[in-house]
N, CA, C and O atoms as a GROMACS GRO file, in nm:
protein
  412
    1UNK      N    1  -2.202   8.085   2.494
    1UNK     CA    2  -2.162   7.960   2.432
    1UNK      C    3  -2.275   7.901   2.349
    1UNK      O    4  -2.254   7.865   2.233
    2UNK      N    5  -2.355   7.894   2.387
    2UNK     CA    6  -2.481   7.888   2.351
    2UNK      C    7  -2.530   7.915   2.221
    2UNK      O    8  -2.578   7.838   2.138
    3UNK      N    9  -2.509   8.047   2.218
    3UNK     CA   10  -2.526   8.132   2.132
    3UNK      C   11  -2.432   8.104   1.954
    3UNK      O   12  -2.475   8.124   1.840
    4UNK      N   13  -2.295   8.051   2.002
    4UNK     CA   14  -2.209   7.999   1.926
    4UNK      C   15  -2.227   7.935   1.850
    4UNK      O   16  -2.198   7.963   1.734
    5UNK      N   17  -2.305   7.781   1.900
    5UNK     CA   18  -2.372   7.686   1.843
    5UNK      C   19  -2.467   7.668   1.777
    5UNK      O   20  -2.484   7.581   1.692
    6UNK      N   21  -2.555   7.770   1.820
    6UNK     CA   22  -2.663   7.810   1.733
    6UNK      C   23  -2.596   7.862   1.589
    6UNK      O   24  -2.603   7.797   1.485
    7UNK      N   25  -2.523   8.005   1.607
    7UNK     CA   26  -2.475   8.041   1.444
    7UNK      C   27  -2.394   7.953   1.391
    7UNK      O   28  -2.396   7.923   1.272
    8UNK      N   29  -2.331   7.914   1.459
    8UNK     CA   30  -2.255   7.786   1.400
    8UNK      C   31  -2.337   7.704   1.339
    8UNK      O   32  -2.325   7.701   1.216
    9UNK      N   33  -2.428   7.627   1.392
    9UNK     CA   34  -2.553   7.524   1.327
    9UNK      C   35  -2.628   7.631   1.222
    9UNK      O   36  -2.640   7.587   1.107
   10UNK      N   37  -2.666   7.728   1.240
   10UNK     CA   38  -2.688   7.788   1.121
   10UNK      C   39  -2.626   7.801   0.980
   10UNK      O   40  -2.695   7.782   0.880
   11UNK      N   41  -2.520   7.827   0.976
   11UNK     CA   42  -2.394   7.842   0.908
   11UNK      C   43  -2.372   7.721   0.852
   11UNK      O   44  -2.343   7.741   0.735
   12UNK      N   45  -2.372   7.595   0.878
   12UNK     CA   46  -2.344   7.509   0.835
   12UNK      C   47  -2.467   7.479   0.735
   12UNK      O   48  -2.442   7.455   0.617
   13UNK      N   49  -2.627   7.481   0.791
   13UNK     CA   50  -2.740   7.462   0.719
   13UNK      C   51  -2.733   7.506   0.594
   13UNK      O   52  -2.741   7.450   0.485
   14UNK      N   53  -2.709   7.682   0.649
   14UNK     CA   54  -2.684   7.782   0.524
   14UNK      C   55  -2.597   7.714   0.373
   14UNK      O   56  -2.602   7.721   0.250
   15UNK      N   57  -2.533   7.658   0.466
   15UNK     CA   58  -2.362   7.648   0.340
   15UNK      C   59  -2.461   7.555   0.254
   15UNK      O   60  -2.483   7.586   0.137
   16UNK      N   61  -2.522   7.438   0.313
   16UNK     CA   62  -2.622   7.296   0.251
   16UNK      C   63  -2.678   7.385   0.176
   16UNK      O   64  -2.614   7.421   0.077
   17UNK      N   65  -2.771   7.428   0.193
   17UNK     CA   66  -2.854   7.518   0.122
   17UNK      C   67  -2.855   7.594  -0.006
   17UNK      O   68  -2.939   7.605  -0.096
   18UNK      N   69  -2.698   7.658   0.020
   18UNK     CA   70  -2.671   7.707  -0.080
   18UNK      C   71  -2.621   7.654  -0.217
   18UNK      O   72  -2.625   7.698  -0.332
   19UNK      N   73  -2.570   7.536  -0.158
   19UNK     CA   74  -2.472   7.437  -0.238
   19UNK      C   75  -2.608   7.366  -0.336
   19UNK      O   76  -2.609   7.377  -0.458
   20UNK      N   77  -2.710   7.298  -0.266
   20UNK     CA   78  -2.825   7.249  -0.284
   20UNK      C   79  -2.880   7.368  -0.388
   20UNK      O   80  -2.873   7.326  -0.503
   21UNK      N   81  -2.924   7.486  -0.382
   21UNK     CA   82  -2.970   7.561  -0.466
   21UNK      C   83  -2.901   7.592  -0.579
   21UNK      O   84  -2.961   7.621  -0.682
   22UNK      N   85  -2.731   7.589  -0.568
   22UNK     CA   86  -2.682   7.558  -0.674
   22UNK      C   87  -2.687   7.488  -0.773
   22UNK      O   88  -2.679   7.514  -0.893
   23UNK      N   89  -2.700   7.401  -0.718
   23UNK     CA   90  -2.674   7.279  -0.819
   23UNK      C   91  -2.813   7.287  -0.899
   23UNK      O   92  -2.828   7.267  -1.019
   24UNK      N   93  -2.906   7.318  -0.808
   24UNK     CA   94  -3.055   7.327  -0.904
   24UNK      C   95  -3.031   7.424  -1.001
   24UNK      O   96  -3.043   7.372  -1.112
   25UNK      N   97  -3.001   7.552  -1.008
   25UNK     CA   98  -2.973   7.608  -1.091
   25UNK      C   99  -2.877   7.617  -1.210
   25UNK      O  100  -2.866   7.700  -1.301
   26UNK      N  101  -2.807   7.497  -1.176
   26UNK     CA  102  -2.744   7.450  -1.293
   26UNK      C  103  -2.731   7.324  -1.362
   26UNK      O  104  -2.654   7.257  -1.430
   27UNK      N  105  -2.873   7.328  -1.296
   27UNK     CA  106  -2.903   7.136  -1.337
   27UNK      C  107  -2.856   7.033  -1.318
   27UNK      O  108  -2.886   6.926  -1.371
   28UNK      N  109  -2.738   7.065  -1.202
   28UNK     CA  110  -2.652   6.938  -1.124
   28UNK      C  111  -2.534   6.950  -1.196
   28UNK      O  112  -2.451   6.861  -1.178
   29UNK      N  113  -2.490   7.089  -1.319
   29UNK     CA  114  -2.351   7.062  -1.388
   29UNK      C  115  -2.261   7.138  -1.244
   29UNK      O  116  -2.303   7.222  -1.165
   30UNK      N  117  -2.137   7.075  -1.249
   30UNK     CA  118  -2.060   7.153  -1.178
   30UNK      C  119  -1.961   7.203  -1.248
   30UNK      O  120  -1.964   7.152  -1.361
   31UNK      N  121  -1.833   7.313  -1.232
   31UNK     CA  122  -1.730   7.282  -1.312
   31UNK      C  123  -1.613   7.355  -1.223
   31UNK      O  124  -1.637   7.454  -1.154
   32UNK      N  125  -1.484   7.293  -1.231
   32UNK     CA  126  -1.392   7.304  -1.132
   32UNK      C  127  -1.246   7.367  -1.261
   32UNK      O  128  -1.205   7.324  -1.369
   33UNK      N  129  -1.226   7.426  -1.215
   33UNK     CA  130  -1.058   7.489  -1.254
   33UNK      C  131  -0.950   7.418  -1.213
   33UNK      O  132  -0.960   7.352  -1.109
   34UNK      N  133  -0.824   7.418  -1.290
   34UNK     CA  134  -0.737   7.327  -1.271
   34UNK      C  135  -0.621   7.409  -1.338
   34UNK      O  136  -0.635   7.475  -1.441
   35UNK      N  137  -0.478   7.395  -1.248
   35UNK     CA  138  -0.348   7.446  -1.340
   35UNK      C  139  -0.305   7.326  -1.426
   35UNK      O  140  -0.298   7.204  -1.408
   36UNK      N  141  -0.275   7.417  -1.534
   36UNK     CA  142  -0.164   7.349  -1.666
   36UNK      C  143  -0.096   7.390  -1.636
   36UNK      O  144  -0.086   7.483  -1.556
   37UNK      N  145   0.020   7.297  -1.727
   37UNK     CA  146   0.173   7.348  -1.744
   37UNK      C  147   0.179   7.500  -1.776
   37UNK      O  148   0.266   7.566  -1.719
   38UNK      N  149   0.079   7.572  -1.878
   38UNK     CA  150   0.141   7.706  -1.931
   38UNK      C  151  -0.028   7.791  -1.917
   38UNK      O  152  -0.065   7.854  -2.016
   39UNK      N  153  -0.106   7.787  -1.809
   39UNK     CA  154  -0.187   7.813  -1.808
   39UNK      C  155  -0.324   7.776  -1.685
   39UNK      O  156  -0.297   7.758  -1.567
   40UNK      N  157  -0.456   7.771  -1.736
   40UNK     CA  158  -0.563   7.694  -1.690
   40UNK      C  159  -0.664   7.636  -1.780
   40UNK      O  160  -0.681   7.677  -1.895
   41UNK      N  161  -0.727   7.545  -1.729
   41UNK     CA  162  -0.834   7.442  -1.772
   41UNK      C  163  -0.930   7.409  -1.693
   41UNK      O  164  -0.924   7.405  -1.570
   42UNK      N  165  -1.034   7.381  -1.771
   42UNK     CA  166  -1.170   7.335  -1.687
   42UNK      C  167  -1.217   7.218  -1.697
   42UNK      O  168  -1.215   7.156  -1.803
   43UNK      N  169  -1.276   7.163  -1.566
   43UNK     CA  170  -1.373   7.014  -1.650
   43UNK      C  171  -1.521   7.092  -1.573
   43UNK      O  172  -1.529   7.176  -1.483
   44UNK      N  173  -1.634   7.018  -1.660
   44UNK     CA  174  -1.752   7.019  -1.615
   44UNK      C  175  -1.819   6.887  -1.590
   44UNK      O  176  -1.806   6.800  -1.677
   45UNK      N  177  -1.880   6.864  -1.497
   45UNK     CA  178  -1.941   6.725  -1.414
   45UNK      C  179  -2.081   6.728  -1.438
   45UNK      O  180  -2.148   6.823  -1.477
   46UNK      N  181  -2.119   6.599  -1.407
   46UNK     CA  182  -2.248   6.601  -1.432
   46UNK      C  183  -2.254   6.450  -1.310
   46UNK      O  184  -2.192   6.345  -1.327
   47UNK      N  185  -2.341   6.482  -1.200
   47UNK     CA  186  -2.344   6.393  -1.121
   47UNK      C  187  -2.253   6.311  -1.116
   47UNK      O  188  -2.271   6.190  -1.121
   48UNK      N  189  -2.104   6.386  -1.101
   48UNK     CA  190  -1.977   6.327  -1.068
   48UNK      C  191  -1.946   6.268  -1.173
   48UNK      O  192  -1.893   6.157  -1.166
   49UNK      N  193  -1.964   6.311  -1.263
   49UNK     CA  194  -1.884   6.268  -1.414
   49UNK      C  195  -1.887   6.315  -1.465
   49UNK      O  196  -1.990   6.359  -1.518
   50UNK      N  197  -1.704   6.356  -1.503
   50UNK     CA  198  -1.698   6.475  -1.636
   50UNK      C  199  -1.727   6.397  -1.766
   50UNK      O  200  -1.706   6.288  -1.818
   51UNK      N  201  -1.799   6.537  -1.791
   51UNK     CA  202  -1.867   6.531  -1.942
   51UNK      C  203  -1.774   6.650  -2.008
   51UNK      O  204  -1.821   6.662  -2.120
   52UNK      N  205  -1.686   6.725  -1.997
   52UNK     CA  206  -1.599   6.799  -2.056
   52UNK      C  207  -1.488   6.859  -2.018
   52UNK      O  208  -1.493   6.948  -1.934
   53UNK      N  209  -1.376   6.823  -2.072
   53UNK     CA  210  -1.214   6.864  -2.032
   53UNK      C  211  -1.188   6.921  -2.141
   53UNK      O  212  -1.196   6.888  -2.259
   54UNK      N  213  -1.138   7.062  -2.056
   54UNK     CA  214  -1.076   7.158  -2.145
   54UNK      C  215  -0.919   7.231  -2.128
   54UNK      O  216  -0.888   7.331  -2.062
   55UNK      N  217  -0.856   7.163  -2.192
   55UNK     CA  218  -0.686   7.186  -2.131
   55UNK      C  219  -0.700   7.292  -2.225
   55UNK      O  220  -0.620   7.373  -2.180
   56UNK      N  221  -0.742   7.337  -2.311
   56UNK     CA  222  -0.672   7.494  -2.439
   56UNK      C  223  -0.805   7.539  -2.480
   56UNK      O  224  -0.904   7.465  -2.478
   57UNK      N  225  -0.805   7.697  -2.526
   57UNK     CA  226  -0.894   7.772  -2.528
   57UNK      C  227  -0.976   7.689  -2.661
   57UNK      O  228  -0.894   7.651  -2.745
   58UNK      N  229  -1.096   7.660  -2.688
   58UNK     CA  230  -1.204   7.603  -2.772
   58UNK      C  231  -1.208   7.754  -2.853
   58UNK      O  232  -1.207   7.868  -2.808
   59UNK      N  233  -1.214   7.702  -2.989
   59UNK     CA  234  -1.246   7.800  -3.108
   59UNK      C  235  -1.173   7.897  -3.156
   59UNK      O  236  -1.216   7.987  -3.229
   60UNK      N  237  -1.067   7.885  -3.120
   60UNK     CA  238  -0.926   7.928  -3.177
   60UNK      C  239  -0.831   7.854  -3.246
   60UNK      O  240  -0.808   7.753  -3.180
   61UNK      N  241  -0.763   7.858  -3.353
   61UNK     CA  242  -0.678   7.808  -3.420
   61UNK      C  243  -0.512   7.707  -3.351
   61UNK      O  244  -0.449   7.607  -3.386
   62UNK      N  245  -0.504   7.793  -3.260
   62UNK     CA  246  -0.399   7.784  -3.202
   62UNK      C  247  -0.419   7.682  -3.056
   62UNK      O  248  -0.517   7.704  -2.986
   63UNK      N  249  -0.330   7.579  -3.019
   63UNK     CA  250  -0.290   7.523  -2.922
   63UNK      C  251  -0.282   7.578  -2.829
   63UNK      O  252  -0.174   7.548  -2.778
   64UNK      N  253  -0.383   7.708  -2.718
   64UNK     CA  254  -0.343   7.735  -2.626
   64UNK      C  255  -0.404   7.733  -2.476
   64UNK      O  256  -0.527   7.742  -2.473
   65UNK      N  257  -0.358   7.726  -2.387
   65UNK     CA  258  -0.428   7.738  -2.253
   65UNK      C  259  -0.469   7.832  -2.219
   65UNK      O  260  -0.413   7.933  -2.261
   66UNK      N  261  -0.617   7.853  -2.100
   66UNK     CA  262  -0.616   7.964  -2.070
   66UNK      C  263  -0.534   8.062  -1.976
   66UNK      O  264  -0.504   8.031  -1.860
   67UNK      N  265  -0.503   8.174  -2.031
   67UNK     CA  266  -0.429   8.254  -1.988
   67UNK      C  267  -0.442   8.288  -1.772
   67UNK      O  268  -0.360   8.306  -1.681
   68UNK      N  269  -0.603   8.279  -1.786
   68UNK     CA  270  -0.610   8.290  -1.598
   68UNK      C  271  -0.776   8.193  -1.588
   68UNK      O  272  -0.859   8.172  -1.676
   69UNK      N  273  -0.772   8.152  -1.442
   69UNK     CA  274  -0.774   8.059  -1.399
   69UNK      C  275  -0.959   8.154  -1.402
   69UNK      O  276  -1.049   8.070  -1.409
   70UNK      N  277  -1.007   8.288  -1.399
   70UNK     CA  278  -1.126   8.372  -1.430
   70UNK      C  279  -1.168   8.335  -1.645
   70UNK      O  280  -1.279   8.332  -1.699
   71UNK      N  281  -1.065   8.321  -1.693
   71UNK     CA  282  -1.069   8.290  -1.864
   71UNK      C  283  -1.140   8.110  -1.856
   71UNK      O  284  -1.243   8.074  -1.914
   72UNK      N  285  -1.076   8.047  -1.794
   72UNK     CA  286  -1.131   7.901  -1.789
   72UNK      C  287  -1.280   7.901  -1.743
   72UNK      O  288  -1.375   7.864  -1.812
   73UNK      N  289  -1.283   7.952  -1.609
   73UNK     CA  290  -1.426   7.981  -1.547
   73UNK      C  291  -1.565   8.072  -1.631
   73UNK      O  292  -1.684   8.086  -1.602
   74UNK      N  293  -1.482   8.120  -1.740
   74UNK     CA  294  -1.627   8.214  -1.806
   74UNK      C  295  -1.623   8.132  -1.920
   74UNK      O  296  -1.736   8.116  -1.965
   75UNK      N  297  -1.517   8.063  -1.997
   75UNK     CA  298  -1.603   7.978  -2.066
   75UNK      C  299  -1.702   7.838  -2.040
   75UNK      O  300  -1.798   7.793  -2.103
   76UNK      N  301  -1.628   7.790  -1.907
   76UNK     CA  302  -1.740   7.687  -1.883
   76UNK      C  303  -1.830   7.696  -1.816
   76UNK      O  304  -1.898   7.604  -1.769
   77UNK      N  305  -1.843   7.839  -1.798
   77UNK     CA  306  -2.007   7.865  -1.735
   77UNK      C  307  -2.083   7.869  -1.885
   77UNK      O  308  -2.202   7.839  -1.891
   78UNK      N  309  -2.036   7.896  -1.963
   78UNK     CA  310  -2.086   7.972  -2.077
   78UNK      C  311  -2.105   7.809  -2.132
   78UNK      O  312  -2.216   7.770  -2.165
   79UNK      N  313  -2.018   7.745  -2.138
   79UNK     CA  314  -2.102   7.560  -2.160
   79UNK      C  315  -2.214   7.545  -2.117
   79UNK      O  316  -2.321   7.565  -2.175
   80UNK      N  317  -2.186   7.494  -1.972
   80UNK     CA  318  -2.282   7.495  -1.926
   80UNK      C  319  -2.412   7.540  -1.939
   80UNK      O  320  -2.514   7.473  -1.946
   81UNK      N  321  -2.390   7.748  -1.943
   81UNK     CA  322  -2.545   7.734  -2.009
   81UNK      C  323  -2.584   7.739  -2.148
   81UNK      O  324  -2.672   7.796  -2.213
   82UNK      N  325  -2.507   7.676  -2.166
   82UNK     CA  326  -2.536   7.612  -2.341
   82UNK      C  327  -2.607   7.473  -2.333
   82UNK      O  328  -2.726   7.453  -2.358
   83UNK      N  329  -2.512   7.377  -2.293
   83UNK     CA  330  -2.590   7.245  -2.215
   83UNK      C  331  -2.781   7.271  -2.172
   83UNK      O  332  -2.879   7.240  -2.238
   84UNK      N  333  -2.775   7.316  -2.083
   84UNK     CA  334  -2.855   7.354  -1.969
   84UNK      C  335  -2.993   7.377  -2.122
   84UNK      O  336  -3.098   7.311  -2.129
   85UNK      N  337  -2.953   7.473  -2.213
   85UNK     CA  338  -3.028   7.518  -2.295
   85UNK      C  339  -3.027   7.454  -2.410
   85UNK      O  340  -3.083   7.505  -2.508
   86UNK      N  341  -2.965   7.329  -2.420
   86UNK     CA  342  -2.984   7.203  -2.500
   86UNK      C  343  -2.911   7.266  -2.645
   86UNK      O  344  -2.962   7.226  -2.750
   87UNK      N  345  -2.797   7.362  -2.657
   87UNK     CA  346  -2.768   7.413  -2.726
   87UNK      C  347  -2.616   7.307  -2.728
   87UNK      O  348  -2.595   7.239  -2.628
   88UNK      N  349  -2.500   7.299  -2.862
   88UNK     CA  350  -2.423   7.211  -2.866
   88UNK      C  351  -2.296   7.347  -2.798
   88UNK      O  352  -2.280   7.463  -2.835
   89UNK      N  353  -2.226   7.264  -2.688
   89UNK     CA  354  -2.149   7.317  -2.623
   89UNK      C  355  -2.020   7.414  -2.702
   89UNK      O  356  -1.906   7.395  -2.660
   90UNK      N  357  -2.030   7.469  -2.762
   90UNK     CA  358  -1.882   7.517  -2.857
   90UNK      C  359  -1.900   7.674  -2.814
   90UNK      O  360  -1.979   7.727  -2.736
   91UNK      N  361  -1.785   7.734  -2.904
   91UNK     CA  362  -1.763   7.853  -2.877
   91UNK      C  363  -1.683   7.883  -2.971
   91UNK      O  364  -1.582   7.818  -2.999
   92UNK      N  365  -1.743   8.045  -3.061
   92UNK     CA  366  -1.700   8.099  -3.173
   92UNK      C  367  -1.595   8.181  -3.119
   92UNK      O  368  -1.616   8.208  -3.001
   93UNK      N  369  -1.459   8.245  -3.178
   93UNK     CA  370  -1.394   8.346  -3.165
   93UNK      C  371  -1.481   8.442  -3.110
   93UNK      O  372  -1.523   8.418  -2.997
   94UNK      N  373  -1.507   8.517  -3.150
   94UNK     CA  374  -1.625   8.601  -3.150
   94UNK      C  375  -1.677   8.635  -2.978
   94UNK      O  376  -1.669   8.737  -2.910
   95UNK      N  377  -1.731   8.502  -2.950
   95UNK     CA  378  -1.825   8.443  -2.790
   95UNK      C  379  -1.666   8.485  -2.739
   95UNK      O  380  -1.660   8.597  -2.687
   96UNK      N  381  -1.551   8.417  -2.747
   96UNK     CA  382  -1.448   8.491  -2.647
   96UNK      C  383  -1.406   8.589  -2.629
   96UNK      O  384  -1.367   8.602  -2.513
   97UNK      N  385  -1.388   8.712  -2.718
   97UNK     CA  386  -1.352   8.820  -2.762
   97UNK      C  387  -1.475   8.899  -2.655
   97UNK      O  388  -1.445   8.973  -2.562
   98UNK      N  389  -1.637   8.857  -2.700
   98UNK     CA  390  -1.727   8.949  -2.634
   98UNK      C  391  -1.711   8.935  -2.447
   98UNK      O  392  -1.733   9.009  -2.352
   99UNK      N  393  -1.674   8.833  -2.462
   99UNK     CA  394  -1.658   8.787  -2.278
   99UNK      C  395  -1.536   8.810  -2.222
   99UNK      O  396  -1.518   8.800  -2.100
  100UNK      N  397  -1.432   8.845  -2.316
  100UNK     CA  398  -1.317   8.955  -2.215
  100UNK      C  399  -1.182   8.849  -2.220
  100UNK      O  400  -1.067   8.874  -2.183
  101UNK      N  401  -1.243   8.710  -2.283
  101UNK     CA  402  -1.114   8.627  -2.236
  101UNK      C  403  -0.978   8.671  -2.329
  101UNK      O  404  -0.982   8.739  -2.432
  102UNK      N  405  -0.863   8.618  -2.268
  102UNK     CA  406  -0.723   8.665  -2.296
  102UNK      C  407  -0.700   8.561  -2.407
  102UNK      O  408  -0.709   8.439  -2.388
  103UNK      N  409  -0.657   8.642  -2.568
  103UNK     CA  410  -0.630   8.486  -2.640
  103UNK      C  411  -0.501   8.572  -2.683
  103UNK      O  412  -0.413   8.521  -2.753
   0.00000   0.00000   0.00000
């Protein structure tokens, strides 16, 4: 029983830890996935305030959402480390095409 509590109390430290090292490594941005009507979207946070909502794919012509909920998540990592690198958050055709997303 004993024994339980211990990995258990470990496990929980761990999870802090990790979460904590996260965030350092991304400079405190977070960014969370969300369903649309015909798709997915992202916001990215910044000490609990979004600084960017993205209901349709950025740098395409067309009105559309992302196709899967992995298409939302690689472009706003790809913000992010744009942000992070003081670079202006956008994204060429091109940047989606090389990263696999579905347009």
């Amino acid at each position: 029983m004993k024994d339980r509590i211990i990995i258990f109390a470990f496990l929980i430290i761990a999870s802090i830890l990790i979460t904590k090292v996260s965030n350092i490594l991304t400079n405190g941005y977070d960014i969370k996935t969300y369903k649309v009507e015909n798709g997915w979207g992202y916001k990215i946070h910044k000490k609990n305030k979004v600084i960017i909502k993205q209901d349709i794919i950025p740098g395409i012509p067309v009105k559309k959402s992302f196709a899967t909920e992995k298409d939302a998540l690689i472009v706003g990592e790809l913000m992010i480390e744009k942000l992070i690198n003081k670079k202006i958050p956008s994204i060429s055709y091109k940047e989606l095409q090389i990263n696999g997303v579905i347009l």
